[in-house]
C-alpha positions as CSV (number, residue, x, y, z in Angstrom):
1,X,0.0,0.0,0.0
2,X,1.3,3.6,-1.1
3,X,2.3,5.5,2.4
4,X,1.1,9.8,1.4
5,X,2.9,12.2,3.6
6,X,1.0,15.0,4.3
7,X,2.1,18.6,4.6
8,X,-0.3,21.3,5.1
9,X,0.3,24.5,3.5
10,X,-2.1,27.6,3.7
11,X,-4.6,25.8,4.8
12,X,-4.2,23.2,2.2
13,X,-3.2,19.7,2.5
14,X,-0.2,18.9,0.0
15,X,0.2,14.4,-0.3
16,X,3.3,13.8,-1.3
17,X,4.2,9.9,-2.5
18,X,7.5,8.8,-4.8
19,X,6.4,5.3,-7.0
20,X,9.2,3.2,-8.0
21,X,8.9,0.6,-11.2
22,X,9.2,-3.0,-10.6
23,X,12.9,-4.3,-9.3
24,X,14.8,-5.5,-12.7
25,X,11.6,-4.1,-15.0
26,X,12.9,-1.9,-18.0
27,X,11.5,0.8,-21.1
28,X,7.8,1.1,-21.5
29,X,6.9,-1.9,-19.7
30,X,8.4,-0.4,-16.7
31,X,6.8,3.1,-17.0
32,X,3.2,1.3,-17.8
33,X,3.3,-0.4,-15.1
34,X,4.6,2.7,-12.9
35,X,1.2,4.1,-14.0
36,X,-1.0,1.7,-13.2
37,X,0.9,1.9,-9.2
38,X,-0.2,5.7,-9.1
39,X,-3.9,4.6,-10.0
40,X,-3.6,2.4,-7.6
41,X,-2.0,4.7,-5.2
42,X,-4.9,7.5,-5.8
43,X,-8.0,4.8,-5.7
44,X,-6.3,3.5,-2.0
45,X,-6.0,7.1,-0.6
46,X,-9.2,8.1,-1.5
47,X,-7.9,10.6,-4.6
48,X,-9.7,11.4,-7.8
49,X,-6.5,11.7,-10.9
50,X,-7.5,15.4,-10.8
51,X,-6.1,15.7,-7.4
52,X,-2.7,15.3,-9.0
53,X,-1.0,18.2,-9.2
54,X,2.7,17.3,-9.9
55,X,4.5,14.2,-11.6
56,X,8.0,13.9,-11.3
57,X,10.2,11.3,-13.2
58,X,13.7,10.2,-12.0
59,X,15.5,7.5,-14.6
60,X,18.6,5.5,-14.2
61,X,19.3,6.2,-17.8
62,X,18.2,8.3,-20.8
63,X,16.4,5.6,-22.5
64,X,14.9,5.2,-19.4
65,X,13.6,8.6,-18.9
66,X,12.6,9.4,-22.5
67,X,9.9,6.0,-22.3
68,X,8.6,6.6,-19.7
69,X,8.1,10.5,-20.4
70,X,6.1,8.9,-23.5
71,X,4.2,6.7,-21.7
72,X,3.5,9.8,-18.9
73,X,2.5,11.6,-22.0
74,X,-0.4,9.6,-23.4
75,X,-1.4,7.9,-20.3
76,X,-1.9,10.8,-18.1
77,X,-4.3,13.4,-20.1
78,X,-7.6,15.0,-19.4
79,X,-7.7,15.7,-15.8
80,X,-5.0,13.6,-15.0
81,X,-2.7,15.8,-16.7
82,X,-0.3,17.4,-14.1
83,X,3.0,19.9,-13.8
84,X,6.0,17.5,-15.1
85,X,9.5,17.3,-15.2
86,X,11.7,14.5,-15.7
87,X,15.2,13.8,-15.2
88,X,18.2,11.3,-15.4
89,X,19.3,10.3,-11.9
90,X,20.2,7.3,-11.2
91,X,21.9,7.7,-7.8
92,X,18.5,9.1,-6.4
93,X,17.3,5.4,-7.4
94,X,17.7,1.7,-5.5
95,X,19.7,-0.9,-7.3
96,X,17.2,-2.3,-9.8
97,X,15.1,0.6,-9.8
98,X,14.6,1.8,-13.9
99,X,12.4,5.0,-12.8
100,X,10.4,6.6,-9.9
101,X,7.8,8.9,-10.0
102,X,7.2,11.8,-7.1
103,X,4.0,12.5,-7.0
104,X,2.1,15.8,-5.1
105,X,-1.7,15.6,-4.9
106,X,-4.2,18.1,-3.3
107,X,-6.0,16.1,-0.6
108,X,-10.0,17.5,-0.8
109,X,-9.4,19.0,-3.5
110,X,-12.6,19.8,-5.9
111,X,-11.6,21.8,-9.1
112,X,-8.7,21.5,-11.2
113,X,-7.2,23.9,-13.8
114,X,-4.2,23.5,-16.4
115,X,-3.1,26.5,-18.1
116,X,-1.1,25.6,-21.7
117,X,1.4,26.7,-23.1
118,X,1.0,28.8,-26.2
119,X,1.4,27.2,-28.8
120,X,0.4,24.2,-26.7
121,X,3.5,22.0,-25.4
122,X,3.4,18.2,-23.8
123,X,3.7,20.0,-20.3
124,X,1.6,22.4,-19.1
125,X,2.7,25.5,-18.1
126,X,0.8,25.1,-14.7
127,X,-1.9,23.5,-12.6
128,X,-4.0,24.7,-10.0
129,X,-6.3,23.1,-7.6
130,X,-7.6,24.6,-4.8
131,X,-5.3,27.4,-4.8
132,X,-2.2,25.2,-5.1
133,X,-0.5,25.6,-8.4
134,X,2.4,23.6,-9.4
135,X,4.2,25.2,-12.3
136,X,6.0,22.4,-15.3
137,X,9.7,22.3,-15.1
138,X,11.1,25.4,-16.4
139,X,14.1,25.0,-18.8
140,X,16.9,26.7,-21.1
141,X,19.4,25.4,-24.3
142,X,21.6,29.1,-23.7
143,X,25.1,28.1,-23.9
144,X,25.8,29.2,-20.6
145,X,24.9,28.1,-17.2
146,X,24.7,31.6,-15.9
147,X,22.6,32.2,-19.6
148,X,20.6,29.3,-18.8
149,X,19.9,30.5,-15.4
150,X,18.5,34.0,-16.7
151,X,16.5,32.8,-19.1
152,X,14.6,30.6,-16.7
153,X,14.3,33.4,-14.3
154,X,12.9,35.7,-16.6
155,X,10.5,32.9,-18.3
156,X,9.3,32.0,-14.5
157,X,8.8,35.6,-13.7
158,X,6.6,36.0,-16.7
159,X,4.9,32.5,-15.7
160,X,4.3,33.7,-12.1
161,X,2.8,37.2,-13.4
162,X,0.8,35.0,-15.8
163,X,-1.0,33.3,-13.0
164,X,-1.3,36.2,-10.7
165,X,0.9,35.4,-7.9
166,X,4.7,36.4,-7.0
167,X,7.9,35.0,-5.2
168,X,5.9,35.6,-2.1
169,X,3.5,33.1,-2.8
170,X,6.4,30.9,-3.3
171,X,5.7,27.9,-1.1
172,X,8.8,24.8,-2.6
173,X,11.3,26.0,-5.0
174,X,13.6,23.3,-6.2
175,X,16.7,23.7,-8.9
176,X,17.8,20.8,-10.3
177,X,21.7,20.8,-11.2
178,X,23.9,19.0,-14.0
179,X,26.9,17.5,-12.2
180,X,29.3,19.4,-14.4
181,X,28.6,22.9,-12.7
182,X,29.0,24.0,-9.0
183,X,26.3,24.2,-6.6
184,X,28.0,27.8,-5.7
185,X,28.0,28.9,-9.6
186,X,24.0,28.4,-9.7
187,X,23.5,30.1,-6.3
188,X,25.4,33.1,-7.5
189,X,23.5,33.4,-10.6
190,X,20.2,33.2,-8.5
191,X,21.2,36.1,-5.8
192,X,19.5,38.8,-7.3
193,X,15.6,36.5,-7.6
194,X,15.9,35.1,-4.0
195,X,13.4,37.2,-2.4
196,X,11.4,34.8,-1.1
197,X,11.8,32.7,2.6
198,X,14.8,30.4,3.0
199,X,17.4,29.1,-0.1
200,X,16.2,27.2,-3.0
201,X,16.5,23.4,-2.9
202,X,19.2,22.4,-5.4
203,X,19.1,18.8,-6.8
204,X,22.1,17.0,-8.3
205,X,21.1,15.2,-11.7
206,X,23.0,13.5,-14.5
207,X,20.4,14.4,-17.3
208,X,17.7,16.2,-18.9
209,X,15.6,16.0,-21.7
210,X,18.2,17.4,-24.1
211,X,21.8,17.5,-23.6
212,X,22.1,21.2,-23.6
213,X,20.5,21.4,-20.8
214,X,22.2,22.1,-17.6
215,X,19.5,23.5,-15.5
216,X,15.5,23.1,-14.7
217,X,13.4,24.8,-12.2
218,X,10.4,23.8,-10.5
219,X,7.8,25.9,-8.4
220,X,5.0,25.5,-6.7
221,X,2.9,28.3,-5.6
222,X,-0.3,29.2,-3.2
223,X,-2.9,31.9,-4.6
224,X,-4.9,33.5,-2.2
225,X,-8.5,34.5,-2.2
């Protein structure tokens, strides 16, 4: 059985559950099956798919993580479509593990928006339910980390003012690094954004959807009234 942890934000509860594939499973099988666990997962905790607000992927290779961002794609639509991301880390996995998937979901939760992209992309630029939104992993091919960093600041302040909230909404911001650059080199280039509470979780990854990538950002956000 699928153990949520619950954290409550603003009055909100946020369920927070990471789904690992089969021990030794591998490539679409795997990431089918990983599906079917989170339907599971939501039936046995009482959660309709549009409670989903976030999916995660974390893949011991790229292979890994491009199948099962396929499968993610045309399994989880309609309502069940949530904020993604994916990446390639296989030392945030077990031995035998192909891919995991974090999940948040919006316990109660009763109404559920997703705001495209325009044109439209595979993620969605954000979801919201219940006030929660949890914005798609924001990302840059600049040919610098410090370039890469300032495009996705400037993209996620447009984003934010898109939806009508600011860094003071802010409630989980989460970097995810490239092992080839510092940890102090990203946290430089952020100095001038961190306004909000406390420092920005940074992630160490091996991969991203594209190889010119060296950088993704994810946020999740609380509107009020």
């Amino acid at each position: 059985m699928t153990r949520w942890r619950r954290v409550d934000v603003g009055g909100h509860g946020l369920l927070h559950a990471t789904l690992r594939s089969r021990p030794g499973s591998r490539g679409p099988r795997a990431a089918e099956a990983l599906i079917g666990v989170l339907e599971a997962a939501l039936a046995e905790g009482g959660l309709a798919p549009s409670a989903v607000v976030r999916t995660r992927l974390r893949a011991r290779t790229t292979a890994e993580r491009d199948a099962a961002s396929a499968v993610r794609a045309r399994r989880l639509t309609g309502p069940k479509r949530a904020a993604s991301s994916s990446y390639v880390a296989p030392a945030s996995l077990p031995r035998d593990t192909a891919v995991a998937l974090d999940v948040v979901a919006v316990a109660g939760s009763v109404c559920k928006h997703i705001e495209e992209y325009e044109p439209v992309r595979t993620p969605a630029r954000y979801v919201a339910v219940d006030g929660v939104l949890a914005f798609s992993g924001i990302t840059s091919v600049a040919s610098t980390l410090r370039a890469q960093v300032d495009e996705i600041l400037a993209q996620a302040t447009e984003t934010l003012r898109h939806a009508t909230v600011d860094t003071r909404h802010l409630l989980d911001v989460r970097w995810y690094l490239g092992e080839q650059d510092p940890v102090a080199e990203l946290l430089h280039a952020l100095s001038p954004w961190l306004t909000g509470p406390g420092q920005p979780q940074v992630h160490r990854v091996t991969g991203f959807s594209a190889a010119a990538k060296r950088v993704e950002l994810e946020l999740t956000a609380f509107r009020i009234g």
